[in-house]
N, C-alpha and C positions, 0 to 999 in steps of 0.2 A: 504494500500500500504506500503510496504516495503521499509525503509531507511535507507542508511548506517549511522550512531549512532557517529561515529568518525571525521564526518564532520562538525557537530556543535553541540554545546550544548541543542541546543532546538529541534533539532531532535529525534523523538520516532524509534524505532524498528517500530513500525505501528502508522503511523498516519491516518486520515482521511483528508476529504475534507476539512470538517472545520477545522482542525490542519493546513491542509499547506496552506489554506488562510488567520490566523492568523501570521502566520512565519514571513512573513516581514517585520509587526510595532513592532515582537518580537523583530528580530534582527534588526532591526534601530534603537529601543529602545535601548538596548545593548550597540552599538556602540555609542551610543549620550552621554548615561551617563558615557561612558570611557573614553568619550572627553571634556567631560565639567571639568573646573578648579575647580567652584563652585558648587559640586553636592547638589541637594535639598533634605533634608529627604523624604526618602520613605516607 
């Protein structure tokens, strides 16, 4: 399936199923460690 690419960074041109079921601990992941004061090495 086709995705617009300029919507987020973890968006593929084609992802699959298991891509966009993966997506939203990607982007919460993301969003968590932009917000932590103290990031942990990763």
């Amino acid at each position: 399936m086709h995705f617009p690419t300029r919507w987020d960074p973890f968006f593929n041109d084609y992802m699959t199923l298991e891509d966009i079921y993966a997506y939203p601990g990607q982007h919460f992941a993301f969003h968590a460690r932009q917000l932590t004061l103290n990031p942990a090495a990763h």
